[in-house]
N, C-alpha and C positions, 0 to 999 in steps of 0.2 A: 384851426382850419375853419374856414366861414360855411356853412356845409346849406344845400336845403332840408327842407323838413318833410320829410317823407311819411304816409299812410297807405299800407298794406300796399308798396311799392309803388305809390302813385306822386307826382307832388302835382298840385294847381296853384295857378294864383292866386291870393286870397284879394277881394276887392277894395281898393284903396281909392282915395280921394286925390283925383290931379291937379295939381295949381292950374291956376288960367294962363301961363306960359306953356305949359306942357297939352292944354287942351288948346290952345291956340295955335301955336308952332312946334307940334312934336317932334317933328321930324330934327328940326332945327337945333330944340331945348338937348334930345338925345347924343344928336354928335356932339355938340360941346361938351356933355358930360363927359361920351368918348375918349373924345381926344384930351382930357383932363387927366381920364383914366390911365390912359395907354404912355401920356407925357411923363406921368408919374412912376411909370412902371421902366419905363425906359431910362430913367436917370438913376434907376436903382438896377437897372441890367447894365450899363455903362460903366458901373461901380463893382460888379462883382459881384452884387449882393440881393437876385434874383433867383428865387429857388422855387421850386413845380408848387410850393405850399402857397408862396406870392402869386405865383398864375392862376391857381385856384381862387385865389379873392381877388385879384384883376377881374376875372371871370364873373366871378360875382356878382362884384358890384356894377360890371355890365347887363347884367340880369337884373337886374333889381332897376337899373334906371329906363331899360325897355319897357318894365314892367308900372313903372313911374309915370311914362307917361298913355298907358292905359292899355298895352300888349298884355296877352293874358299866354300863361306859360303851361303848358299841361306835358309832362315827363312818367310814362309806364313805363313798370319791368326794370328797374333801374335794382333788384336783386340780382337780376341775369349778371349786371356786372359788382355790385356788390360783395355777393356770393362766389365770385369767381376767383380762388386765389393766390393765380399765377396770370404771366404776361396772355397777351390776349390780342389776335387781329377784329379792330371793329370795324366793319365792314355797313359803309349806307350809301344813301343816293344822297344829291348836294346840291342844294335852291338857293342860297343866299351866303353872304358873308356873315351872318347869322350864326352860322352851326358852328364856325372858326371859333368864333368869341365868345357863345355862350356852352359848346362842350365841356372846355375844362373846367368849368364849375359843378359840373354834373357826375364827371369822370375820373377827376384828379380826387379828391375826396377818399375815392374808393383803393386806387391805381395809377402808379406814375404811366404816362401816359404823354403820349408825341404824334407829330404829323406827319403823312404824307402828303409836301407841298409842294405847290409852284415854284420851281427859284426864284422869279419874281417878286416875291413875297419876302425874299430875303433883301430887298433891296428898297423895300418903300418905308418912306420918311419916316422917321419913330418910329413904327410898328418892328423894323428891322430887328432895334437890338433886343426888342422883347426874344421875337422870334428863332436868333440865337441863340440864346440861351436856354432854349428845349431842346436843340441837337435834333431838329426836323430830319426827316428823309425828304430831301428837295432833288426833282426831276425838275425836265428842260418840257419836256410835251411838244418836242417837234422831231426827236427818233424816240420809238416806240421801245425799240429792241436795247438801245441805252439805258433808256428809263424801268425797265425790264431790269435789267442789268445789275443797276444804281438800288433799285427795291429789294430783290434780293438779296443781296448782299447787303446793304445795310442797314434793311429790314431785321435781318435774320439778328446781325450783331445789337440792334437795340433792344429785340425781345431776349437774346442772352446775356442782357446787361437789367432783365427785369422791367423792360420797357414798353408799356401796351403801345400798339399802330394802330392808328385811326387812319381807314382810307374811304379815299372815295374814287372808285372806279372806272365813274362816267367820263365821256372823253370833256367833256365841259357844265358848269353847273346849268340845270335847266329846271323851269319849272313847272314841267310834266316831265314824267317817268315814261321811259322806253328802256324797256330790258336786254334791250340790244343794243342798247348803247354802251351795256354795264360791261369789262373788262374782267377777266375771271383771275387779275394779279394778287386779289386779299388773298382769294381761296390760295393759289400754286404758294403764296409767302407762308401760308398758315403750315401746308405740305410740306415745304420745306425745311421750318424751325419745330413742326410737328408739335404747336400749337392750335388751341381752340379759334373759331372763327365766331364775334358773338353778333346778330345783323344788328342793323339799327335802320329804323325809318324814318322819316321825319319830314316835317313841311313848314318851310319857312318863307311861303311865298307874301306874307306880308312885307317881307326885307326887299322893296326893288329896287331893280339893275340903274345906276343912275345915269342922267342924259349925257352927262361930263365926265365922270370918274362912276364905272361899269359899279365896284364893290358898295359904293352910298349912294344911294338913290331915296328916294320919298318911303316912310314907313306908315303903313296902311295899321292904322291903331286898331281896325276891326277887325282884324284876321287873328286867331290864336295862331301860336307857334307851338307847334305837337312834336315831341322826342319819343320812340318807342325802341326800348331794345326788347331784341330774342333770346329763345334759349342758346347757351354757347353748343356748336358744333364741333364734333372732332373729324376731320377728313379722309375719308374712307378713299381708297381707289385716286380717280385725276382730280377727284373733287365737281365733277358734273352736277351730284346730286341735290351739294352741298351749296352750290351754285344758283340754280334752280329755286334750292329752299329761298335762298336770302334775298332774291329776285320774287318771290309769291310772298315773304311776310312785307315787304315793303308794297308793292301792288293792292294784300290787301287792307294795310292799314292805311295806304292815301284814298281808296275806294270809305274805310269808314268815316275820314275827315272829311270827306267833300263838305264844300260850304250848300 
């Protein structure tokens, strides 16, 4: 497993030298990498022969080329999930196509580990049959009470199959945080498989929304990309409190990242 290198739960990036392709057209040099990536990854899903160990170095070496061409990567608390050692809902807020691609290299390592996606997502070009072969929980995001429905339930069966949920609860990715935009579905899933809730924060607004195609837009080399998990929660009562909590540690770690 291609794993990072972590100190007293921290990883950063360490300073590297970028070619003059990558300081000249970053944005450019990175999707090719990308899509090199994910091409690859995808003729080995189409084969059969894609497993959560290959997503985690997919993942990787998607970190390592953002990082290429001069994104700086800072990831705390990555014990919260380390140390954790059973299934687990990870509950955060969601800026970018970012978090999609470079999680599993952060998570998988530790914890097999799946999404809470778009269906959408199951149907775009190459990235599909990667995406298949996690066994995502894919909502529609146009009935509520469906997608409601669709998570618990098959939420519940991939954490009794030993399966961490990564959700993101907002009704769309955005990048500021309103806690009222945030959907209390991690928490009521965690209540129901009566599992740990562990939050995660994170700001990946260097990643923008693009003019033509929303998920790749222009990559802003000066912005760091900050990952932060919490302590894991166990869900007392409707989970209000627990709720609350994972809405204040995300609030106030995008409050410590301001640029």
């Amino acid at each position: 497993m291609h794993r990072l290198q972590y100190h007293n739960s921290t990883y950063s990036s360490s300073e590297r030298q970028s070619s003059w392709s990558n300081k000249i057209f970053p944005s450019t040099s990175f999707y090719c990498r990308v899509f090199f990536i994910v091409a690859q990854a995808a003729r080995r899903a189409k084969r059969g022969t894609y497993d959560g160990t290959d997503w985690g170095k997919s993942s990787y070496e998607v970190l390592q080329a953002i990082e290429k061409i001069g994104v700086r990567v800072e990831i705390t608390g990555i014990d919260h999930v380390k140390n954790h050692n059973r299934p687990a809902i990870i509950v955060g807020n969601h800026m970018s196509m970012m978090e999609t691609l470079l999680l599993p290299a952060i998570i998988q390592p530790f914890m097999d580990v799946t999404f809470v996606i778009k269906e959408s997502l199951l149907n775009y070009p190459v990235f599909k049959h990667v995406m298949h072969t996690r066994d995502p929980v894919a909502v529609g995001r146009t009935n509520p009470r469906q997608d409601l429905k669709v998570v618990m339930t098959e939420g519940k069966e991939r954490l009794g199959r030993g399966v961490s949920v990564i959700v993101f609860p907002q009704t769309t990715r955005s990048q500021t945080f309103d806690p009222k935009k945030m959907s209390s579905i991690g928490v009521k899933l965690a209540r129901k498989a009566e599992v740990s809730v562990i939050p995660l924060a994170l700001k990946t607004d260097g990643w923008r929304n693009g003019s033509m195609v929303k998920d790749f837009g222009k990559i802003d080399t000066t912005k760091t990309a900050y990952f932060s998990f919490g302590e894991p929660m166990e869900i007392s009562g409707k989970g209000n409190e627990e709720q609350q909590a994972i809405n204040d540690f995300i609030v106030g770690k995008l409050e410590t990242w301001e640029d």
